[in-house]
C-alpha positions as CSV (number, residue, x, y, z in Angstrom):
1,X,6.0,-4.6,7.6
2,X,7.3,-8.3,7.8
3,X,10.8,-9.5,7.7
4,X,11.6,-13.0,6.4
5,X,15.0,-13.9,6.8
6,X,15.7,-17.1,5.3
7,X,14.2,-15.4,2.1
8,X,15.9,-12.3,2.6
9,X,12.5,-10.9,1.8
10,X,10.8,-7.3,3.4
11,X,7.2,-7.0,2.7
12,X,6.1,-3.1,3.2
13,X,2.5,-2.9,3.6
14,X,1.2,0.0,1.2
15,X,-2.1,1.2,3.6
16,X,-5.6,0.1,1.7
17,X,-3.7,-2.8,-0.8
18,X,-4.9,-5.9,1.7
19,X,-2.2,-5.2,3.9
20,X,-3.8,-6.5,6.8
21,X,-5.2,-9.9,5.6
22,X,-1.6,-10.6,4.2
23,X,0.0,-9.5,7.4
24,X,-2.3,-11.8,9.2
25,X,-1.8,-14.7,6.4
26,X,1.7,-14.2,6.9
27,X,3.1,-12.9,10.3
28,X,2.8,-16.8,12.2
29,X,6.2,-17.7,10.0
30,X,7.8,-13.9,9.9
31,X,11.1,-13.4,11.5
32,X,10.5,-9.7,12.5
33,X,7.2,-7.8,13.0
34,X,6.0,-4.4,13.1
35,X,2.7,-4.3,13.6
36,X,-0.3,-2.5,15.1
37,X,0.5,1.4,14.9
38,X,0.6,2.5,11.6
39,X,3.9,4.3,11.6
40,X,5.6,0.8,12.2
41,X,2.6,-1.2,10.2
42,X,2.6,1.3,7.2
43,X,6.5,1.7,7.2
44,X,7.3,3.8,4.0
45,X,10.4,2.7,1.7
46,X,12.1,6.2,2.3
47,X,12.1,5.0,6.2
48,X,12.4,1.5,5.8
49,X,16.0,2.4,4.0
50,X,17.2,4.8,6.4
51,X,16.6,3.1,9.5
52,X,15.2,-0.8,9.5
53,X,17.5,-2.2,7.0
54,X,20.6,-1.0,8.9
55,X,19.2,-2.7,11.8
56,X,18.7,-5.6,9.8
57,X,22.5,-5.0,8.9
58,X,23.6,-5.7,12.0
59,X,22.7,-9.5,11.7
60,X,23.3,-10.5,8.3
61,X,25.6,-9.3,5.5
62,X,22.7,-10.2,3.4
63,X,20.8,-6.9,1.8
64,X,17.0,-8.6,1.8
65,X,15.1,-7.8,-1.4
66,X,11.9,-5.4,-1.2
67,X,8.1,-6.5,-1.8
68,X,4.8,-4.5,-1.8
69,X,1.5,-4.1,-3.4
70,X,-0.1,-1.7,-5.3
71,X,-3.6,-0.5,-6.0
72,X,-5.1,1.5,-9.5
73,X,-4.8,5.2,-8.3
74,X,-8.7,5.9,-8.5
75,X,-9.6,2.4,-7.1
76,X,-7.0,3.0,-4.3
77,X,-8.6,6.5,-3.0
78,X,-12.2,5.1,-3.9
79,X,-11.4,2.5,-0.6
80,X,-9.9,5.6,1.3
81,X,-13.2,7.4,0.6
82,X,-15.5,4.1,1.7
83,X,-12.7,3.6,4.9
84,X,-13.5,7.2,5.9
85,X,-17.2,7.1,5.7
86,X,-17.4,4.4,8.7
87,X,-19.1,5.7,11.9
88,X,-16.2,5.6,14.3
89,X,-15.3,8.8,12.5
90,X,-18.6,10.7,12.8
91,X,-18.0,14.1,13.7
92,X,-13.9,14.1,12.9
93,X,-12.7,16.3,10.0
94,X,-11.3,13.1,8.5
95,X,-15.0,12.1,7.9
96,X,-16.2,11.0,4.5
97,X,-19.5,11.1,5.9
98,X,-22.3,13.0,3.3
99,X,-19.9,13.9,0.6
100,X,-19.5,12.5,-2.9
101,X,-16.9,10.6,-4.1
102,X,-15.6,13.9,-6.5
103,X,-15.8,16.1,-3.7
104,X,-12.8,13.4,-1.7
105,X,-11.0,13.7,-4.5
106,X,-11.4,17.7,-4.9
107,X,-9.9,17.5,-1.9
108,X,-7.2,15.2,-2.8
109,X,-6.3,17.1,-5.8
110,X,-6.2,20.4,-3.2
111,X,-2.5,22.4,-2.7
112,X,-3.5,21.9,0.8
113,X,-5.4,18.8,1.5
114,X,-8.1,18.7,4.1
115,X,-7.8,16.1,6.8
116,X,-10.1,13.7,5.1
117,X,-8.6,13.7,1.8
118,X,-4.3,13.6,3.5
119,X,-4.1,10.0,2.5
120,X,-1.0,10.2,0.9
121,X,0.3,8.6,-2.4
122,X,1.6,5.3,-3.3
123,X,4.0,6.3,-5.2
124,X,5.6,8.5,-1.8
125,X,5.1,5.1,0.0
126,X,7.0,2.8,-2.5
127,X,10.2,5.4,-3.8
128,X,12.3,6.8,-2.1
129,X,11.7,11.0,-2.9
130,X,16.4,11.4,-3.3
131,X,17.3,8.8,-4.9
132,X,15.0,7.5,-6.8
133,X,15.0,4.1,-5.7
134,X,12.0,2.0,-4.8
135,X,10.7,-1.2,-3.4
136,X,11.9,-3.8,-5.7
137,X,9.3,-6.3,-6.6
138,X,6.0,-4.6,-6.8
139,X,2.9,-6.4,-7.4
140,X,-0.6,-4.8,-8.8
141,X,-3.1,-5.5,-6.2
142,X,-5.4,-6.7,-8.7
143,X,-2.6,-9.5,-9.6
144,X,-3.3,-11.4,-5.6
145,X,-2.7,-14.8,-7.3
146,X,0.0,-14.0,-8.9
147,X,1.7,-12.2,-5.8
148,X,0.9,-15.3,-3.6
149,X,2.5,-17.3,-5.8
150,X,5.6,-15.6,-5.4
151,X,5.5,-15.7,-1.9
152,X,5.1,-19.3,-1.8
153,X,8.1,-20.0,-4.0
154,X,10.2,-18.2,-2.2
155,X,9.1,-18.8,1.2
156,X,8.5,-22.3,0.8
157,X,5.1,-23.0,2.3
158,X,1.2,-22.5,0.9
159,X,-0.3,-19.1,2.2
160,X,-3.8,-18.6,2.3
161,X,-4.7,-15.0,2.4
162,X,-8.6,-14.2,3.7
163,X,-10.1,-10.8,3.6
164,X,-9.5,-8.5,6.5
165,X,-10.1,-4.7,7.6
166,X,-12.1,-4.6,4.1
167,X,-14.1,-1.3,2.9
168,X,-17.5,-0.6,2.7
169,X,-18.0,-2.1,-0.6
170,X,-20.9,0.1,-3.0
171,X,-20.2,1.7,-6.5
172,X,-19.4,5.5,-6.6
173,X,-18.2,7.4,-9.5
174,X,-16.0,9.8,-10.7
175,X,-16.8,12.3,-13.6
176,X,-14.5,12.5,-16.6
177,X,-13.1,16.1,-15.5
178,X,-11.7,14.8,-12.4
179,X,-10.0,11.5,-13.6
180,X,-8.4,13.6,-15.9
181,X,-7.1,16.1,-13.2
182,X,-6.2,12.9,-11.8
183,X,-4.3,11.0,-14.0
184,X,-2.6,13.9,-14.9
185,X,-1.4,15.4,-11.2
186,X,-0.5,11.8,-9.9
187,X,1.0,10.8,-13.3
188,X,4.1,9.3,-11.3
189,X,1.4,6.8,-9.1
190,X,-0.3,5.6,-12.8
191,X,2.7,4.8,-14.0
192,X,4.1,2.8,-11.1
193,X,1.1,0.7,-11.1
194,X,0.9,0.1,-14.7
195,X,4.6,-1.3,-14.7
196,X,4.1,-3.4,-11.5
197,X,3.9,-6.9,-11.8
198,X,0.9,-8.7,-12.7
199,X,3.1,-12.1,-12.8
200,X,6.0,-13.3,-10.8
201,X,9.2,-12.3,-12.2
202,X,11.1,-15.0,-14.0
């Protein structure tokens, strides 16, 4: 999570929606940091309201604006599934390690998920679960260009974001069945990505 406070701009950093490279593109020029352990990296908007804007309060009378990114459901779990498959978690129950790509999301779609399918959902990361609110400019993950564009207008320099922490990258599938289960149980997640930006607002 970045603060820029000229801009009066927070960037939240939805895990497994290039996160890192932009927190790496960007953190050199950011006011306020938090960084490294995911509970401060991967602040959610729920927490981000409660407690770091009221710190932020204490400075300026100026509410900043919100900013995230946000990845197509299935694309989004298909990186979880290639993140969990890397060797330093051999042996872990978080493990991806020698299962297909239905049985992750099996899991995912389970009351109780096991430990390698608890990944969360965007859509818990970027609204807040009483009110309703949620992070207000929201850009598709697929729509980079168009995000980094924003930034640069309203930060006022050129940012050049490189790939970082990326996953495994090989083709996996997911039968027609599951997708459907899918689309169907994280209906709220489709449909904040299919309204996010895919241009800067104007």
């Amino acid at each position: 999570m970045l603060y820029f406070h000229k801009a009066g701009l927070v960037f939240l950093a939805t895990p497994k929606s290039g996160s890192t490279a932009i927190e790496r593109a960007l953190t050199p020029k950011a006011d306020v940091v938090f960084q490294n352990d995911p509970n401060f990296k991967h602040c959610i908007f729920q927490r981000y309201q409660w407690r770091v804007e009221k710190m932020i309060g204490m400075f300026t009378d100026r509410v900043p604006e919100t900013l995230a990114m946000i990845r197509e459901p299935e694309d989004w779990l298909g990186s979880w599934f290639r993140f969990r498959h890397g060797a330093w978690l051999n042996g872990t129950p978080r493990s991806t390690r020698g299962m297909s790509f239905d049985q992750f999301v099996e899991g995912y779609l389970s009351e109780a998920q096991p430990p390698f399918a608890a990944v969360g959902s965007q859509w818990k990361f970027l609204t807040h679960p009483r009110t309703g609110e949620r992070v207000q400019h929201i850009f598709r993950y697929d729509a980079m260009p168009a995000f980094v564009g924003y930034l640069e207008a309203r930060l006022g320099w050129s940012i050049e974001v490189e790939r970082h922490n990326v996953s495994p990258d090989w083709e996996i599938t997911l039968s027609a069945p599951l997708r459907a289960r899918l689309r169907e149980q994280f209906a709220a997640d489709y449909a904040l990505y299919e309204g996010a930006l895919t241009r800067a607002p104007g």
